[in-house]
N, C-alpha and C positions, 0 to 999 in steps of 0.2 A: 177513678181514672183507670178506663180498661186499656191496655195497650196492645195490640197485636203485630208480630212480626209474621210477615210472608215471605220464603224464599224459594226458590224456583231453580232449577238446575235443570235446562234447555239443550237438548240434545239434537245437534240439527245433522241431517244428511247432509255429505259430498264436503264439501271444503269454502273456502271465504274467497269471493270474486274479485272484489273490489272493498275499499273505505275510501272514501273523501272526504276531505274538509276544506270548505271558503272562508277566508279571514282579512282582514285588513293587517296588512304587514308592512314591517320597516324592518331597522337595522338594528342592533343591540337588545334591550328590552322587548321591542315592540313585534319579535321574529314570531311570527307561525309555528306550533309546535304539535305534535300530532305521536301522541305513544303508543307503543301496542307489541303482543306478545306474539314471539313462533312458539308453539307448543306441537309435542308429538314428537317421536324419537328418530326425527330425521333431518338435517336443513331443511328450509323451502328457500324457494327461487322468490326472488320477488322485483316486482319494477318498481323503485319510486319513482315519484317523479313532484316535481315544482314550478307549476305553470305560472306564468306574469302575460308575457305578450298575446299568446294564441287562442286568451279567454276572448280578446277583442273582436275574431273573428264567429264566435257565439252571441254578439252581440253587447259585450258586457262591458261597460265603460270603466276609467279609473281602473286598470289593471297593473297590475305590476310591472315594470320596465324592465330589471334585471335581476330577478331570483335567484339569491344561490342555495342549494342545496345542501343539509348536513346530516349525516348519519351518526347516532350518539348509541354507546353501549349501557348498562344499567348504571355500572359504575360514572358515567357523564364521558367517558371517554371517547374524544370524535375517531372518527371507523374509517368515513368516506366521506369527500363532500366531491359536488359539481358546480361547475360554475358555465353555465354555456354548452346545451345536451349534444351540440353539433361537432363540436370540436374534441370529442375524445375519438379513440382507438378504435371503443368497440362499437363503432356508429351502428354499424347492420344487425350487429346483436342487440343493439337497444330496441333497432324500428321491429326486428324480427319479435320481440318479445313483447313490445305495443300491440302487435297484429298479433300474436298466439293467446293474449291476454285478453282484447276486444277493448284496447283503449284507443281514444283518438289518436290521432297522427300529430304529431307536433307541426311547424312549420319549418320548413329547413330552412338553417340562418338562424333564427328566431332565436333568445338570450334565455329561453325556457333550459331548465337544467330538469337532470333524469340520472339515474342512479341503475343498475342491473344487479344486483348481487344475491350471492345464499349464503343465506343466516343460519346459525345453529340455533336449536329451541335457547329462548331468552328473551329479556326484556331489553327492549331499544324505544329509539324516538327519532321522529325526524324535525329538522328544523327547518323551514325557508326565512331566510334574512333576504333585504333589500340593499344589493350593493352599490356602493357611494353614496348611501344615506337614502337611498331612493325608498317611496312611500306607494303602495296601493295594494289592490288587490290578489290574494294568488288562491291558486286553488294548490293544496299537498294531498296525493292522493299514492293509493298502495296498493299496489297490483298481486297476488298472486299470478304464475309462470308457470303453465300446466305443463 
C-alpha cells in the first residue's frame, strides 16, 4: 500500500473579488454559514451581504423571504448583524460599495440584509438565518471593497 501526499501552495496575483455560496436556509440550526480569513497586515473592506428576496428577480424560485444577516469573530463572538439592507444609516455607503465592488443592486425596500465593514487580518464567519422561522433559499456572498 503506496500512499502519496500532494501539496500545493498557489500563489495567485491581485487580490480576492468575490465568494458566494447558495444554500437552503432557516432559522437556528438550519442558518447558512460561510468562513473565511483576512490575511495580510492590513484590514480589508469588505461587503457582506444576504440575499433572500432579489434572487427572485434572476429567476430563482423558493428564495428566502427575510435574511438576516451575522457577523461571527473566531472566538463565535457576534461583530455585526442586519437585518433589512434598506433601513440602516449607511444606505449610500452600502449601494456605493455594491457599485465599486461589481455586485448586483439589491432592490430597494427589498428584506435583503448587507453588512459594510473592515476587518482586521482573522478568522470570522458569516451567518444568514431565516427570520420568524422563515425557510428558503439565500445566496451569502463576500465582496472585497477596492
Amino acid at each position: 500500500n503506496d500512499s502519496m501526499l500532494l501539496v500545493y501552495r498557489l500563489t495567485l496575483p491581485g487580490r480576492m473579488l468575490n465568494v458566494s455560496s447558495r444554500a437552503q436556509t432557516g432559522p437556528g440550526a438550519s442558518a447558512h454559514i460561510l468562513g473565511f480569513v483576512v490575511a495580510g497586515p492590513r484590514p480589508r473592506s469588505l461587503l457582506i451581504r444576504g440575499v433572500g428576496p432579489t434572487l427572485a428577480g434572476f429567476g430563482v424560485t423558493g428564495a428566502l423571504a427575510d435574511p438576516v444577516l451575522a457577523l461571527f469573530n473566531a472566538t463565535g463572538q457576534q461583530i455585526l448583524t442586519n437585518d433589512d439592507w434598506g433601513i440602516v444609516a449607511n444606505l449610500a455607503d452600502l449601494r456605493a460599495a455594491a457599485h465599486a465592488a461589481g455586485a448586483f443592486l439589491l432592490e430597494d425596500g427589498s428584506k435583503d440584509s448587507a453588512l459594510l465593514v473592515g476587518l482586521d487580518p482573522g478568522v470570522y464567519s458569516a451567518q444568514v438565518s431565516g427570520s420568524a422561522g422563515t425557510n428558503g433559499l439565500s445566496l451569502l456572498e463576500i465582496y472585497e471593497v477596492p
